[in-house]
C-alpha positions as CSV (number, residue, x, y, z in Angstrom):
1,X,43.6,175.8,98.8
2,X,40.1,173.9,97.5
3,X,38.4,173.4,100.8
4,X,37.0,170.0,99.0
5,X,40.2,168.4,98.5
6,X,41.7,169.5,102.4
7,X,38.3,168.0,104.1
8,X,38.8,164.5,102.6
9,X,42.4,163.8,102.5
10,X,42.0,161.3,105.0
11,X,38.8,159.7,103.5
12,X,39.9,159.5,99.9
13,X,43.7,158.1,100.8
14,X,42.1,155.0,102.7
15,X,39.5,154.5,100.1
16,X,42.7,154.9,97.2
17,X,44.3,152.6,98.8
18,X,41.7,150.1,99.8
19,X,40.2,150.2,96.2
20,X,43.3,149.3,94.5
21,X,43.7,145.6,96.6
22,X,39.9,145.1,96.2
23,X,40.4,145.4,92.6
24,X,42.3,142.5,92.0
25,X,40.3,140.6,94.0
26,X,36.7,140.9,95.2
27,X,35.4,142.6,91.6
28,X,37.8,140.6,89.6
29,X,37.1,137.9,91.4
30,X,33.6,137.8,91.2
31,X,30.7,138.4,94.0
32,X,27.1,138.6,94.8
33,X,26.7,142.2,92.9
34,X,28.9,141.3,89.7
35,X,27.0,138.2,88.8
36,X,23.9,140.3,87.0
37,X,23.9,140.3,83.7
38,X,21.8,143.9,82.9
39,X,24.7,146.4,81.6
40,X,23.9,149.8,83.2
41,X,24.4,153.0,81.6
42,X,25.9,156.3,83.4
43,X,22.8,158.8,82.2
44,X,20.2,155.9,83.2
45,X,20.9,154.2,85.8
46,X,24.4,155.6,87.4
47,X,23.3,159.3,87.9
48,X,20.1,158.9,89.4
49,X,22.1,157.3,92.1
50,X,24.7,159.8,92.4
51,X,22.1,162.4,93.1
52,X,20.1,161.1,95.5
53,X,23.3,159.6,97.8
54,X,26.8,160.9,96.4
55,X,25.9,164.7,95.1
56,X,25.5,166.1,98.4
57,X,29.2,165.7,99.7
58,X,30.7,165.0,95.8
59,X,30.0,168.9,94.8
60,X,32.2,172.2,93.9
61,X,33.2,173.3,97.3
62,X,32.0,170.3,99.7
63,X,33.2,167.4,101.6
64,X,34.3,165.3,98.9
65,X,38.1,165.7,96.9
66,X,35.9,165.2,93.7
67,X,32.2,166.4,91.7
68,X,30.2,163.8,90.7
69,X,27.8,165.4,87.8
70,X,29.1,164.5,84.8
71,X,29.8,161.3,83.0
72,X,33.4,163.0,82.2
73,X,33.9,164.0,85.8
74,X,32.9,160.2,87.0
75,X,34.5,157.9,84.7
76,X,38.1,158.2,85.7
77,X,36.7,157.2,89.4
78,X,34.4,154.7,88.0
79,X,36.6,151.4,89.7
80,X,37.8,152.8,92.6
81,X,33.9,153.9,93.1
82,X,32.7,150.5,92.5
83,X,35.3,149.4,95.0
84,X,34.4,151.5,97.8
85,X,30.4,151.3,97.5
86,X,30.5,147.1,97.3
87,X,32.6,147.4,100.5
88,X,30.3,149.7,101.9
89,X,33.0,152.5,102.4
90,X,30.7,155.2,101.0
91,X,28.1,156.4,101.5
92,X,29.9,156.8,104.6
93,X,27.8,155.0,107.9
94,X,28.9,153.4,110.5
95,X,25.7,152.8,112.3
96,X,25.3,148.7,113.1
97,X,21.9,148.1,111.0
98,X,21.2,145.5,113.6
99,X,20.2,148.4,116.1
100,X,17.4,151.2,115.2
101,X,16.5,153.2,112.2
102,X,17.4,156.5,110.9
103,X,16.1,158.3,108.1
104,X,19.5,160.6,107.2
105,X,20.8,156.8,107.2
106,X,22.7,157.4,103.0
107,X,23.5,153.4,102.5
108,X,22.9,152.4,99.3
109,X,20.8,149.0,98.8
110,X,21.8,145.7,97.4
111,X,20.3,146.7,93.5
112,X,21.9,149.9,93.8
113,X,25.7,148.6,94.7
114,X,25.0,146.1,92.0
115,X,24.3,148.3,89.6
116,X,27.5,150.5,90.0
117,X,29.5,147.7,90.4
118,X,28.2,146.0,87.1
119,X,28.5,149.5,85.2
120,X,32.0,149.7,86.1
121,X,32.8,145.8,84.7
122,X,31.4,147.0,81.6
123,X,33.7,149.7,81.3
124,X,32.0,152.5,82.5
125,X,29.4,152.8,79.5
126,X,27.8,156.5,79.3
127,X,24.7,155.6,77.4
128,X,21.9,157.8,76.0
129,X,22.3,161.4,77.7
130,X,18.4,162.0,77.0
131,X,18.5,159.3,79.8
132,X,19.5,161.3,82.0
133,X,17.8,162.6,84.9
134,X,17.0,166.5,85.4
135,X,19.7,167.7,87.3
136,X,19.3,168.3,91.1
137,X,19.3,171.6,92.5
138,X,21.6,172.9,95.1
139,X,21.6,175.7,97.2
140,X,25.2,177.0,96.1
141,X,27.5,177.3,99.1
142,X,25.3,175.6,101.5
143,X,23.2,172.4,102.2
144,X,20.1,173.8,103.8
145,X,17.7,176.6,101.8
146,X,19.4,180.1,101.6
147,X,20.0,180.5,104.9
148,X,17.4,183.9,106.1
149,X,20.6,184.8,108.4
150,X,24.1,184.3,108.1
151,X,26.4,184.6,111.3
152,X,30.0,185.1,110.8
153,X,33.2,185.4,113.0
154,X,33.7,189.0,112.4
155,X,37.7,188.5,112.5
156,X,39.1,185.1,110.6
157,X,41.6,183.1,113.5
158,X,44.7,182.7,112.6
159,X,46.1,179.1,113.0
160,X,49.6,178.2,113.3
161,X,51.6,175.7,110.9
162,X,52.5,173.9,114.0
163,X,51.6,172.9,118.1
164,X,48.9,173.0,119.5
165,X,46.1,175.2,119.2
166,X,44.2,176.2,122.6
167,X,40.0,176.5,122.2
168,X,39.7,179.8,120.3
169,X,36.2,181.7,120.9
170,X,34.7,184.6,119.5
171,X,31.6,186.0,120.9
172,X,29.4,187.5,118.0
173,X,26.0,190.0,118.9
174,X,23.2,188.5,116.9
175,X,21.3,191.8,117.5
176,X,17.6,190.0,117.1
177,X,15.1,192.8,118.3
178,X,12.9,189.6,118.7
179,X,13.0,186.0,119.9
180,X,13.5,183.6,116.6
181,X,12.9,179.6,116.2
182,X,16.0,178.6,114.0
183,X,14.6,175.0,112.0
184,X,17.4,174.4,109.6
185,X,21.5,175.0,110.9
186,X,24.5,174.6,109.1
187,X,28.2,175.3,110.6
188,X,30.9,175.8,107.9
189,X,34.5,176.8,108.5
190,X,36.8,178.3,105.7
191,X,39.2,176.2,106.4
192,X,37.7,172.8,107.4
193,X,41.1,170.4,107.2
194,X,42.0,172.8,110.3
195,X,38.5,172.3,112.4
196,X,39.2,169.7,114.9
197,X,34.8,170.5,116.0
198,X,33.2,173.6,116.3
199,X,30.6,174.3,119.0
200,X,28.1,177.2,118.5
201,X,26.3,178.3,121.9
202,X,23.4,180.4,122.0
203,X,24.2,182.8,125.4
204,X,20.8,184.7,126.3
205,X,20.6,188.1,127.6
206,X,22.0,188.1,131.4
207,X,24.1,185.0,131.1
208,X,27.7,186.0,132.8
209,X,29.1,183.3,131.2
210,X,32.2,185.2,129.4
211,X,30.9,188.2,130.4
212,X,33.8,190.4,130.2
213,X,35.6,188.5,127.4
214,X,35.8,190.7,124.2
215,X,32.9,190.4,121.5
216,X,33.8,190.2,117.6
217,X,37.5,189.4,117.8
218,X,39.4,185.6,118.6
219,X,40.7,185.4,121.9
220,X,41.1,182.4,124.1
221,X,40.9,181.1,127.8
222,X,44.5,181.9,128.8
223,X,43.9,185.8,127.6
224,X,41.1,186.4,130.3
225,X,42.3,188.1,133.2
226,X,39.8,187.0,135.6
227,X,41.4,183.0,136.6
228,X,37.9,181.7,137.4
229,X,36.6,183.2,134.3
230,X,40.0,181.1,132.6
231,X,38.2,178.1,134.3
232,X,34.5,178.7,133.5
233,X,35.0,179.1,129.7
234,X,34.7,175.3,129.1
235,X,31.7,175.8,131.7
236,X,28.3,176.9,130.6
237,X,24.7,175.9,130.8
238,X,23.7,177.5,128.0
239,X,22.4,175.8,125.3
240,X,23.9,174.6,121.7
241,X,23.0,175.6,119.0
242,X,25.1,173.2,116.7
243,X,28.1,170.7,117.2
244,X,30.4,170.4,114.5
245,X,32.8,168.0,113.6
246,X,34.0,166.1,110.5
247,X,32.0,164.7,108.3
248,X,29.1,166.7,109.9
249,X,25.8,167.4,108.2
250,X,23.4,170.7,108.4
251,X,20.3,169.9,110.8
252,X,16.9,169.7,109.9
253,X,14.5,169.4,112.7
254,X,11.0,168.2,111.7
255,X,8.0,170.4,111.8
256,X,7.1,172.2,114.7
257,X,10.4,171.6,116.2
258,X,13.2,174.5,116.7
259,X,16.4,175.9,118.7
260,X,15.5,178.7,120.4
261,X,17.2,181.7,120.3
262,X,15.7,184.7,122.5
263,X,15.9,188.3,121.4
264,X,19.4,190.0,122.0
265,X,21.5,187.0,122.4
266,X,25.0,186.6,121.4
267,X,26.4,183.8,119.4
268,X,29.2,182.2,120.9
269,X,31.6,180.1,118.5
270,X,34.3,178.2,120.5
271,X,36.4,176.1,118.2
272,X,39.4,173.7,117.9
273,X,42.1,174.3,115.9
274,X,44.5,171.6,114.6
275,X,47.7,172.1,112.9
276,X,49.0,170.6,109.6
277,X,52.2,171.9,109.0
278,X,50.8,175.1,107.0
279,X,49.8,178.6,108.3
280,X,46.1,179.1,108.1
281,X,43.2,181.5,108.6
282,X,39.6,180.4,109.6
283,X,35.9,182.6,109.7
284,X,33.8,180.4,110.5
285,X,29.7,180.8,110.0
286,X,26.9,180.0,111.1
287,X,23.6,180.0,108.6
288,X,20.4,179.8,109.8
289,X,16.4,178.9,108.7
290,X,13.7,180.4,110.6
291,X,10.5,178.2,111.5
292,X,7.6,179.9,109.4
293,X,5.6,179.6,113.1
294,X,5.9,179.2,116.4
295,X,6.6,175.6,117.1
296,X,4.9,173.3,119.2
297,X,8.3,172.0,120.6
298,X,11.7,173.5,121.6
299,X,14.8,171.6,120.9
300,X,17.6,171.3,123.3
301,X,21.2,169.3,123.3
302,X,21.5,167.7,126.4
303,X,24.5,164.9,126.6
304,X,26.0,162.0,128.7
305,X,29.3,162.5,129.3
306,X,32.6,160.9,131.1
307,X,35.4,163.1,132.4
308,X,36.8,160.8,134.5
309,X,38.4,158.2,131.7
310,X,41.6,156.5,132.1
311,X,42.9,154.6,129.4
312,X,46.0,152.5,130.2
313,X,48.7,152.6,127.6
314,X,48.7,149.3,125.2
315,X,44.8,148.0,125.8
316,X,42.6,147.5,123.0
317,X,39.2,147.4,123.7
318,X,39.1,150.2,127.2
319,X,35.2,150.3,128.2
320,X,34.0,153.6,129.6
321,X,30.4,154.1,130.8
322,X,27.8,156.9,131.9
323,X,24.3,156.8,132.2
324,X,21.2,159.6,133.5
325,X,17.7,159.7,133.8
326,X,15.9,162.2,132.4
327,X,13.8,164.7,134.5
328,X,11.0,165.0,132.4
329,X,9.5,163.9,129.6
330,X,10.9,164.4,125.9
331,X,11.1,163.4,122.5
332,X,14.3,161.7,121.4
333,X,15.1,163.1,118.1
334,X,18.9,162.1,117.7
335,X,22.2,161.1,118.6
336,X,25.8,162.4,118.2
337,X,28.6,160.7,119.3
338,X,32.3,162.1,120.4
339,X,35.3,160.5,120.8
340,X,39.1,161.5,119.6
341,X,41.6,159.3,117.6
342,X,41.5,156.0,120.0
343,X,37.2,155.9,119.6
344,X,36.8,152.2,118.5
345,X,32.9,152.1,119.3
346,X,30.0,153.9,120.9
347,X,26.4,152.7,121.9
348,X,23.4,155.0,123.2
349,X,21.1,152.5,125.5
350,X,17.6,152.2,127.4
351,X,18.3,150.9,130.6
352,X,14.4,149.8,131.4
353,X,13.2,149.2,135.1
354,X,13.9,145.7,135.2
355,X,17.3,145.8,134.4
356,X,17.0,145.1,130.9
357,X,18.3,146.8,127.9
358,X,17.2,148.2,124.6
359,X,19.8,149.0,122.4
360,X,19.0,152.1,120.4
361,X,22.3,153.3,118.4
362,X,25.7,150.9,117.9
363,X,28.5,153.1,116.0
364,X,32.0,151.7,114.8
365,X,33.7,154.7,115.5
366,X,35.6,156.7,112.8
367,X,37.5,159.9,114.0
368,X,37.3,161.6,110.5
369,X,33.3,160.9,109.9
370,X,31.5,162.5,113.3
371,X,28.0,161.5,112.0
372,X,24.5,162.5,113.8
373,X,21.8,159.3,113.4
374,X,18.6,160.5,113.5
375,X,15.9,158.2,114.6
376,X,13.0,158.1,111.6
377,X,10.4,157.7,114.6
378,X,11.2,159.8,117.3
379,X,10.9,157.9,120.4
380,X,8.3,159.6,123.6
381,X,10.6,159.0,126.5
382,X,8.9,159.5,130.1
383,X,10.8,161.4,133.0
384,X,12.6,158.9,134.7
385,X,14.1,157.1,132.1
386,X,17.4,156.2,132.4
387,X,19.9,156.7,129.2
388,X,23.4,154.8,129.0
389,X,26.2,155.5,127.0
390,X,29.5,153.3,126.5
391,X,32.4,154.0,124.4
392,X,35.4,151.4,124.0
393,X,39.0,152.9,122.7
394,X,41.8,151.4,121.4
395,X,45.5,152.7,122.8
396,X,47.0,149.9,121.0
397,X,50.1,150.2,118.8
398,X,47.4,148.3,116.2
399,X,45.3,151.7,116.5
400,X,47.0,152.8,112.8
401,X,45.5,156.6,114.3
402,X,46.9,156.1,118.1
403,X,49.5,159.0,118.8
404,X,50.6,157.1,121.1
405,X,49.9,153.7,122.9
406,X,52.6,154.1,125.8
407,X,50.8,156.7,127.5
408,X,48.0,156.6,129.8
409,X,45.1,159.0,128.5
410,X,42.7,160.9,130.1
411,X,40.0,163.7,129.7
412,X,41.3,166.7,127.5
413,X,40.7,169.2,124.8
414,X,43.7,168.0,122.2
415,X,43.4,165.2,119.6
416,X,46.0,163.3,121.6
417,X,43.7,163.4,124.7
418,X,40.4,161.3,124.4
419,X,36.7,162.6,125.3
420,X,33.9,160.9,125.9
421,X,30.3,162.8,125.0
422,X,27.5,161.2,123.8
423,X,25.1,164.4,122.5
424,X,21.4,163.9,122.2
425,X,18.4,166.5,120.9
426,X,15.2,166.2,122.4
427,X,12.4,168.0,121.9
428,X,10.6,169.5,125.1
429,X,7.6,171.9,125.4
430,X,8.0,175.1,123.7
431,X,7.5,177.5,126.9
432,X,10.0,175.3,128.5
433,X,13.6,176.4,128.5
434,X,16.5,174.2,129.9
435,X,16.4,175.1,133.3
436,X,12.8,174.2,133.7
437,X,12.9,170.4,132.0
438,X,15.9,169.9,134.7
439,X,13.6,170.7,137.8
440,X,12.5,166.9,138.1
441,X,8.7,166.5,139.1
442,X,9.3,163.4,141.9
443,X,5.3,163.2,141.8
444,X,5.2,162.0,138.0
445,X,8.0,159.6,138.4
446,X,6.6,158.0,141.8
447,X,3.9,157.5,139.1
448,X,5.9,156.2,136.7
449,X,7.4,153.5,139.3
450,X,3.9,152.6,140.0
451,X,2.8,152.1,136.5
């Protein structure tokens, strides 16, 4: 099956749907973007847009159920498009623009919604093509440069039509006769519609995390003999490489920033499964971009998280907290956060020394667009500061995505269970590695309290 139209059922059925009542009403009807009076072409002023938002995710074998390149691919869309970018539905962002700035931030500005919306009024006019821009270039099967190494699940998984599916790992040997500084990541599953998230670890040489489970082949917790190696496979201080989950982007860290991976370690892919009512197999990979030098900064995923939630059935707004201080200093590069299908809304925070608060990321939650906001000025945070993260859920029955709002949910690995992680990256000295930045210096904090 087209791995573009599986990804975005979900996405392109509420937008269908929404489109068709807005058409009738807020475009018919008039508003803010429909009253210009310039008519807009496709080739001048309608593609130039498409490339630089919609082409990324609206490409042969990508996120979106349909391309975007040609006037003949983008006409029959050309309401329903209108529809969703004057109700802000795509680009998709859920980030409250009240709170920080992020430079992957994809909205489109007020001209640039008015100019689709007027184009499509107009009948969706094609114009001149010499108008038209060159077109963009794109790396085929992948959204970062040709990746220098591509990691792959040596055996696909295969995934039931129905049940559920326990964490399936596979441990894979990169075999790197020498330590490598990875700038540029991108996760892709074969068969994304079935990838509830995917976490890539990086496990150094000595680590006995899964020591004696296989390497190259699926297996899962319940297969390990060892019971407290069952129980240690969600357990590990190693770091991540990459979290994946839908609507996920490749990363790009700036320059002189990198994951670390250290010479001989093994890849480990641990991934959830859904079902869908069809048989399925999945090989998920990993591509990777090497920094061209040695960077002056190591980046590490470090998160808040909350395993102690309980949600009471029928409540609509359920408020969960965590907060930490960081044990040395770091730059704050961005912020990732997790939830399953009752997430309503998330919020990173600086809790400050006197109590007050400085709000740095507000998401309205969507289950089916997992985005990571990445500050455009990364902020110098000084050991000691404390970090907060809330999420609110909704177990209602008006949760339209609520398996079920008569139960009380906790912690656990299954879309019908809830989680509560809120990821961050921060860069930290190079020659650090993640045990070192957690050894707290009390002398430079005492300082800090002083200052």
């Amino acid at each position: 099956m087209n791995r573009a139209l599986i990804l975005a059922t979900v996405a392109i059925v509420a937008l269908v749907l929404v489109a068709d009542h807005l058409m009738a009403g807020t475009i018919a009807g008039g508003s803010p973007a429909s009253s210009q009076t310039f008519s807009p072409t496709f080739y001048k002023d309608v593609l130039p847009i498409l490339q630089e938002r919609c082409q990324s995710c609206h490409r042969p074998e990508e996120a979106a159920p349909m391309p975007l390149f040609t006037y003949e691919q983008t006409r029959p869309w050309a309401e329903k498009i209108a529809a969703a970018v004057e109700q802000r539905m795509m680009p998709p962002w859920f980030a409250d623009p009240r709170y920080g700035h992020f430079s992957n931030d994809p909205s489109l500005t007020a001209g640039q919604i008015a100019t689709i919306v007027n184009w499509a009024q107009a009948g969706a006019p094609a114009g001149s093509a010499n108008d038209a821009p060159p077109p963009r270039k794109w790396t085929d099967g992948w959204n970062i440069p040709q990746p220098d190494v591509i990691v792959q699940m040596p055996k696909p998984v295969a995934i039931p039509a129905h049940g559920e599916v326990e964490y399936t790992y596979e441990i894979v040997p990169t075999n790197f006769s020498e330590d490598k500084w990875v700038q540029m990541i991108e996760v892709r599953p074969s068969s994304p519609a079935h990838v509830h998230h995917a976490v890539v670890y990086i496990r150094p040489p000595g680590s006995a995390w899964l020591r004696h489970a296989p390497a190259n082949t699926p297996f899962t917790a319940s297969m390990l003999k060892d019971p407290e190696e069952q129980r240690q496979a969600h357990e590990t201080t190693s770091d991540l490489l990459l979290v994946y989950a839908p609507g996920s982007a490749a990363e790009r860290f700036p320059d002189g920033m990198a994951k670390f991976i250290p010479a001989g370690s093994d890849l480990v892919f641990q991934i959830h499964y859904t079902t869908s009512g069809d048989a399925a197999r999945d090989q998920t990979s990993a591509g990777l971009v090497f920094a061209k030098t040695v960077p002056a900064r190591r980046v590490v995923t470090l998160q808040l998280n909350n395993h102690a939630i309980i949600i009471p059935p029928g409540v609509d707004d359920f408020r969960v907290e965590v907060q930490g201080t960081l044990p040395n200093d770091a730059t704050l590069l961005s912020l990732f956060p997790h939830m399953h299908l009752r997430g309503k809304r998330f919020e990173y925070d600086i809790v400050h020394k006197d109590g007050s608060i400085e709000p740095l990321l507000r998401v309205n939650y969507h289950f089916h667009w997992q985005l990571t906001y990445k500050l455009a000025e990364p902020r110098e945070l000084k050991a000691g500061t404390t970090l907060r993260a809330i999420a609110w859920y909704d177990n209602s029955k008006n949760n339209p995505h609520n398996p079920d709002p008569d139960r009380t949910v906790t912690w656990g690995d299954q879309t019908s269970d809830e989680m509560m992680v809120g990821f961050f990256d921060v860069g930290i000295p190079a020659s650090m590695d993640k045990w070192q930045f957690f050894i707290r210096n009390t002398h430079d904090e005492d300082h800090q309290e002083k200052q």
